[in-house]
BALOBA-1460 file (C-alpha; in Angstrom, 3 decimals):
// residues 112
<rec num="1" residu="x" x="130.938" y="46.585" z="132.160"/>
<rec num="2" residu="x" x="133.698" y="48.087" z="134.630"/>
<rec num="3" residu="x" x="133.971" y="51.169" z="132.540"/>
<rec num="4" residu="x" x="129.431" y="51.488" z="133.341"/>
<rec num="5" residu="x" x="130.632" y="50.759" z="136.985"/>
<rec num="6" residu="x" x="133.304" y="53.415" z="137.025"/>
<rec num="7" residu="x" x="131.309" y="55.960" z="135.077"/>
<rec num="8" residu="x" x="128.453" y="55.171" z="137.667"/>
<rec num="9" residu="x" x="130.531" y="55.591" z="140.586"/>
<rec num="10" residu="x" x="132.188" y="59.101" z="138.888"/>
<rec num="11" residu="x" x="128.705" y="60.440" z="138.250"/>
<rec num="12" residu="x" x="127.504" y="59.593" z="141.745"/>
<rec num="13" residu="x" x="130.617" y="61.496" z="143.029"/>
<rec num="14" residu="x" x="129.878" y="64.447" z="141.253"/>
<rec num="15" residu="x" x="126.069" y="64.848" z="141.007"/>
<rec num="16" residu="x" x="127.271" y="64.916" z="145.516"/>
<rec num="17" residu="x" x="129.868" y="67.294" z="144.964"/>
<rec num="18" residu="x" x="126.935" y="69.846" z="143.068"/>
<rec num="19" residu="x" x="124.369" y="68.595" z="145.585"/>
<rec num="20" residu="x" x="126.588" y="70.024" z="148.522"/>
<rec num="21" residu="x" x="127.691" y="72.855" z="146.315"/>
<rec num="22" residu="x" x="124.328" y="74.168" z="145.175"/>
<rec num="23" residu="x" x="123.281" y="73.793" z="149.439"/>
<rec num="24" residu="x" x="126.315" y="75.799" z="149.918"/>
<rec num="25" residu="x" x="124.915" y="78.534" z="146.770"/>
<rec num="26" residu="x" x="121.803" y="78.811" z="148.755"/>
<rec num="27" residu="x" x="122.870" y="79.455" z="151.799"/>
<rec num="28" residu="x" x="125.211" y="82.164" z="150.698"/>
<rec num="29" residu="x" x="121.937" y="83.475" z="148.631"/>
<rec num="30" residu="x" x="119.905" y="83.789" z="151.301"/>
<rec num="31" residu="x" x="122.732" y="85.468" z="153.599"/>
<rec num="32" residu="x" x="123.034" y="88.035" z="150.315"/>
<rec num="33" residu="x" x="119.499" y="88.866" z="150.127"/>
<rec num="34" residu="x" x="119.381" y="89.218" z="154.232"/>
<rec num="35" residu="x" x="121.928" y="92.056" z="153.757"/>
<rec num="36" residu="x" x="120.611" y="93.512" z="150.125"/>
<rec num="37" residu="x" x="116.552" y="93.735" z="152.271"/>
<rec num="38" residu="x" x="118.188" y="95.827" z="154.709"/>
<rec num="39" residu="x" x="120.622" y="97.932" z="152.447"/>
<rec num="40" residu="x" x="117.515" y="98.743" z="150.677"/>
<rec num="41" residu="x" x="116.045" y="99.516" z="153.846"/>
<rec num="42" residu="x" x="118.468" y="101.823" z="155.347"/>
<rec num="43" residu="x" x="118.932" y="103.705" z="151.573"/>
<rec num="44" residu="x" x="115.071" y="103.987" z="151.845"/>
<rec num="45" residu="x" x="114.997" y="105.322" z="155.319"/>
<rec num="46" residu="x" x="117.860" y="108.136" z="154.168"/>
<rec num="47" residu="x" x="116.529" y="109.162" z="151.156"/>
<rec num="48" residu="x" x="119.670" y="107.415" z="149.041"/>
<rec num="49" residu="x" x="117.936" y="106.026" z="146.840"/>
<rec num="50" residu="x" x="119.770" y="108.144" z="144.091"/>
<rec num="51" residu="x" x="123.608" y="107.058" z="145.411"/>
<rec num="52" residu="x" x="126.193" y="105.444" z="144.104"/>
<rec num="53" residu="x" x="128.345" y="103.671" z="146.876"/>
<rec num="54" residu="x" x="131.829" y="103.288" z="146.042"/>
<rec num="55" residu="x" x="132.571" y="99.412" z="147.816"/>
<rec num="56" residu="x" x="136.624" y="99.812" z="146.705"/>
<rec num="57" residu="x" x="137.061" y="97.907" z="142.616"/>
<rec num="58" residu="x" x="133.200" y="98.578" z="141.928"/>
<rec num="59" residu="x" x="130.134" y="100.678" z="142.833"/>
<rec num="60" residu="x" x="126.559" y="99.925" z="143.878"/>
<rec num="61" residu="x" x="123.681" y="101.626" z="143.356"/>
<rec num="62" residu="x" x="119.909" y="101.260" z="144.559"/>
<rec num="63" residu="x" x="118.018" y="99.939" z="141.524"/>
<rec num="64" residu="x" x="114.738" y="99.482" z="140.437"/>
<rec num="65" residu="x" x="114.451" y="95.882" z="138.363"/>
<rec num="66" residu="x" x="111.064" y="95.929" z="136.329"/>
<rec num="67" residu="x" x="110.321" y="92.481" z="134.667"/>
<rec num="68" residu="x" x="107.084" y="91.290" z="133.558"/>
<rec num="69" residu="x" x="104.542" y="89.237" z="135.645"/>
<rec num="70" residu="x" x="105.289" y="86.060" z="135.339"/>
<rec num="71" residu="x" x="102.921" y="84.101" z="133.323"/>
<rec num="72" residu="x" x="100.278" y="81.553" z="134.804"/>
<rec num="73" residu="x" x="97.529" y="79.650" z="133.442"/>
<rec num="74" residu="x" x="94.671" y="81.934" z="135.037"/>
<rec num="75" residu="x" x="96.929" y="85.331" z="134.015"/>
<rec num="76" residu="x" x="96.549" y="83.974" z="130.203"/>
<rec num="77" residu="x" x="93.282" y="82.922" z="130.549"/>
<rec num="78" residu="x" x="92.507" y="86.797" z="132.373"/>
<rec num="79" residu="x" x="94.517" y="88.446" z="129.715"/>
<rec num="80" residu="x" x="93.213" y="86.632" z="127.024"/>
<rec num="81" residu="x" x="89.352" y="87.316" z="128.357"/>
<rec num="82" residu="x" x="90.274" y="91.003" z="128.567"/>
<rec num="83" residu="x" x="91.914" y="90.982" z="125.234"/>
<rec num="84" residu="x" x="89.090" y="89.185" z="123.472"/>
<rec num="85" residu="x" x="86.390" y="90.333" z="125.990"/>
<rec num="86" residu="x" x="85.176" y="87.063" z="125.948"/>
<rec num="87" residu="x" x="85.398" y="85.277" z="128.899"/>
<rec num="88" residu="x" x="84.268" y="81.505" z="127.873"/>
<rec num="89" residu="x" x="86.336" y="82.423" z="124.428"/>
<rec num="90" residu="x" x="89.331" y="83.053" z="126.659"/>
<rec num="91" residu="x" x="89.267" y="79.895" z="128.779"/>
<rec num="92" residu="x" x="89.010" y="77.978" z="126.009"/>
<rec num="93" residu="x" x="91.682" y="79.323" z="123.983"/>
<rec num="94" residu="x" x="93.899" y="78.736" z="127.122"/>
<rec num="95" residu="x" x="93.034" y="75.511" z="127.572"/>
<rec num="96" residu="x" x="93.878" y="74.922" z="123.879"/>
<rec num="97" residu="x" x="97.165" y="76.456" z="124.389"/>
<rec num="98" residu="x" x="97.937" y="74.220" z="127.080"/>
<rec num="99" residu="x" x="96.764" y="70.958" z="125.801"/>
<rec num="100" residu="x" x="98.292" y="71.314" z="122.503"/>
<rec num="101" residu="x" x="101.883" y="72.157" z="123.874"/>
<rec num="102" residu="x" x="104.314" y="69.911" z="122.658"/>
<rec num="103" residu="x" x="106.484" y="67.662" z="125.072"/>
<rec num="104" residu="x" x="109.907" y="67.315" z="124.277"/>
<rec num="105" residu="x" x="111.846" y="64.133" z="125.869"/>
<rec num="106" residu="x" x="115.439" y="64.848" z="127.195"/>
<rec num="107" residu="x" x="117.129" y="61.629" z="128.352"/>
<rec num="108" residu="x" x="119.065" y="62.182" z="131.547"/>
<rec num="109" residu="x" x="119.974" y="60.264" z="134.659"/>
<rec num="110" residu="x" x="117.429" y="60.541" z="137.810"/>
<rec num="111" residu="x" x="119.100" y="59.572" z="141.211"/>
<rec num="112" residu="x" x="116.389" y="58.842" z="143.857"/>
């Protein structure tokens, strides 16, 4: 039973020690994207878009990311309606989708 205690007490320290770290990650984030929004801004403004900044060991560059929309209930249910041009067809197919999904348990440790 000591070794539960001791395990409990080691997993309390450390699910604290990520709690105040992933604070810490955030804040830094959010400082990050502060100065990327007005990089961009400023490139933007004097036409840099196409420069490459040397910053001393590495370079940066003004980019343009493309990823997909991200996916939503309604998006599948408009794509799918678009795609089958079949509006009642389309919701339910996504309602199918999403009630036939398959839940998978993962055991973990909840601390509330």
């Amino acid at each position: 039973m000591t070794d539960l205690k001791d395990n409990i007490k080691k997993w309390v320290k450390y699910d604290n020690e990520l709690v105040s770290l992933r604070r810490r990650i955030a804040e830094i984030e959010n400082k990050k994207k502060r100065y990327e929004t007005s990089i961009i801004k400023e490139m933007d403004r004097n036409n840099m878009t196409d420069h490459v900044i040397n910053i001393g060991d590495s370079k940066i560059k003004y980019d343009n990311f493309r990823r997909p929309e991200y996916l939503s209930k309604k998006g599948i249910e408009e794509k799918l309606g678009k795609y089958l041009r079949d509006e009642s067809l389309a919701k339910s197919a996504t309602e199918f989708i999403y009630k036939d999904r398959s839940v998978v348990i993962v055991p973990k440790l909840k601390r509330f």
